[in-house]
C-alpha positions, 0 to 999 in steps of 0.5 A: 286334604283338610279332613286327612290332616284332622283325621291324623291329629285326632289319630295320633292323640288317641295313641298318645293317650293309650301311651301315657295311661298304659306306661303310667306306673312306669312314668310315677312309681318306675315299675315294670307291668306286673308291678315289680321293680324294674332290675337296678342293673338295666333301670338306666338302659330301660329308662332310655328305651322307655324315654325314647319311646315316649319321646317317639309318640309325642313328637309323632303327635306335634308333627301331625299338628304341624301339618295340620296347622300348615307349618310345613318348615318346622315339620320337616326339622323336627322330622330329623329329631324323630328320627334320632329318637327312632334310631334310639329305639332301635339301638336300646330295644334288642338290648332290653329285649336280652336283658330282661329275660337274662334277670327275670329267666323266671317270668311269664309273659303273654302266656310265654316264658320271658326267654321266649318272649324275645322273639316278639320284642324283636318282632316289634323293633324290626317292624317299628325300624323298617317303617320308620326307614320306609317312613323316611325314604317317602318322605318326599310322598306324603301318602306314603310317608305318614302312613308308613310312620302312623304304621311305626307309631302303631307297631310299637303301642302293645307295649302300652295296650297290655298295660291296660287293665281296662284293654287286657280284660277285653283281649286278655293276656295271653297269646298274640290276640292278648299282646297284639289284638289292641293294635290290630283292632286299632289299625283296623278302626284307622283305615275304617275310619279314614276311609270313611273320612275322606273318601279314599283307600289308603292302600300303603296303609292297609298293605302295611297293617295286612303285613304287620299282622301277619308279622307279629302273629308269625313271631307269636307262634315261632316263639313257642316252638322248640326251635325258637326256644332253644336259641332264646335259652342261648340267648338268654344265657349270654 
C-alpha cells in the first residue's frame, strides 16, 4: 500500500532525528545526560551499546526506504545486519545497565536511585529483544513484521526522548510518565496517524504498544519497591 510505505519512511525519520538530537552530547562531547563523563572504565562497553544503538535506527529508517522504493532484495539482506546489531544491543545492554549503578551507586535517575534503575533498563532490553525476535519469526508477514520491528525501534527511543530538553519539559523527568510517557504519546500518535492514512487497524501494533506500556509502566512501579530494591543493591554490588 503506497500511503503504509510513505507513513513508515516519514515514521522512522521522525524517530531517527529524536535520536540523534536526544544523544547529541554523547555523539560530540561523549558525555552521559547529566553532562558528566561517561566511567573510563566502561566508556568502550558504552561506546558500543550507544553505536549499536544508532546503528539499529538507521538501518531501521534505510529499510523502510527500501520498501519504499521497492527494493525488496537488498531489504531482506540488510535484515540480517539488523539483526546482528540487535543481538548487539542485546548482549551490551544489561551489562551497561549493571555497570553504571556499580560506578555511579550515588546517582539519581528518573526519580530513582541509579540501582533501582536497573529494573527498567531491563525492562527496555527484554522488550526491544522480544519484538526484535517476533519482528524476525513474521518476517515473511509484512503486517506483522514491520510493526513488531517499528515496536522495537520505539522501545528503545526513551533513552534519547529524556534526553531532550525541550521533551523533558513537557513530560518531566521523573517517574514513568518522564521516562516513558514520549514514547508512549508517540506510539499513540502512530497508530492515529496511520489509521487515518490508510484506513486501516493495525491490530498487531496496538496489541503490542497496549503491552508495552503495561511493560514498562510495571517495571517503573516494581523498581521502587523494597523487594526490587534489595536484589538491584546485590546486583549492584557484584
Amino acid at each position: 500500500m503506497k500511503h503504509d510505505r510513505y507513513f513508515y519512511s516519514l515514521t522512522s525519520f521522525v524517530l531517527l532525528v529524536l535520536m540523534l538530537i536526544g544523544f547529541q552530547k554523547f555523539y560530540l562531547e561523549g558525555k552521559e545526560a547529566n553532562g558528566s563523563d561517561v566511567p573510563h572504565s566502561i566508556l568502550t562497553l558504552v561506546i558500543i551499546h550507544g553505536v549499536a544503538l544508532t546503528i539499529w535506527v538507521v538501518l531501521f529508517f534505510v529499510q523502510s526506504l527500501l520498501i519504499a522504493s521497492k527494493n525488496r532484495q537488498l531489504h531482506m539482506k540488510l535484515g540480517w545486519v539488523a539483526a546482528s546489531v540487535a543481538l548487539i544491543i542485546a548482549a551490551s545492554g544489561p551489562l551497561v545497565a549493571i555497570a553504571g549503578p556499580r560506578l555511579q551507586p550515588g546517582r539519581h535517575v528518573a526519580g530513582m536511585t541509579y540501582r533501582q534503575f536497573i529494573l527498567p533498563m531491563f525492562a527496555e532490553i527484554t522488550a526491544f529483544t522480544v519484538l526484535v525476535a517476533l519482528g524476525l519469526y513474521f518476517r515473511k508477514r509484512p503486517g506483522i513484521h514491520r510493526s513488531m520491528m517499528l515496536l522495537a525501534t520505539l522501545s528503545i527511543i526513551s533513552g534519547a526522548t529524556v534526553r531532550t530538553h525541550f521533551i523533558s519539559q513537557l513530560f518531566g523527568t521523573h517517574g514513568w510518565i518522564g521516562l516513558f510517557g514520549p514514547a508512549f504519546v508517540l506510539g499513540a500518535g502512530i497508530l492515529i496517524i496511520r489509521t487515518l492514512m490508510t484506513r486501516s487497524f493495525d491490530r498487531w501494533f496496538a496489541a503490542g504498544y497496549i503491552g508495552l506500556i503495561c511493560f514498562y509502566v510495571a517495571a517503573m512501579n516494581l523498581a521502587v519497591g523494597e523487594s526490587w530494591t534489595s536484589i538491584a543493591e546485590r546486583i549492584a554490588r557484584g
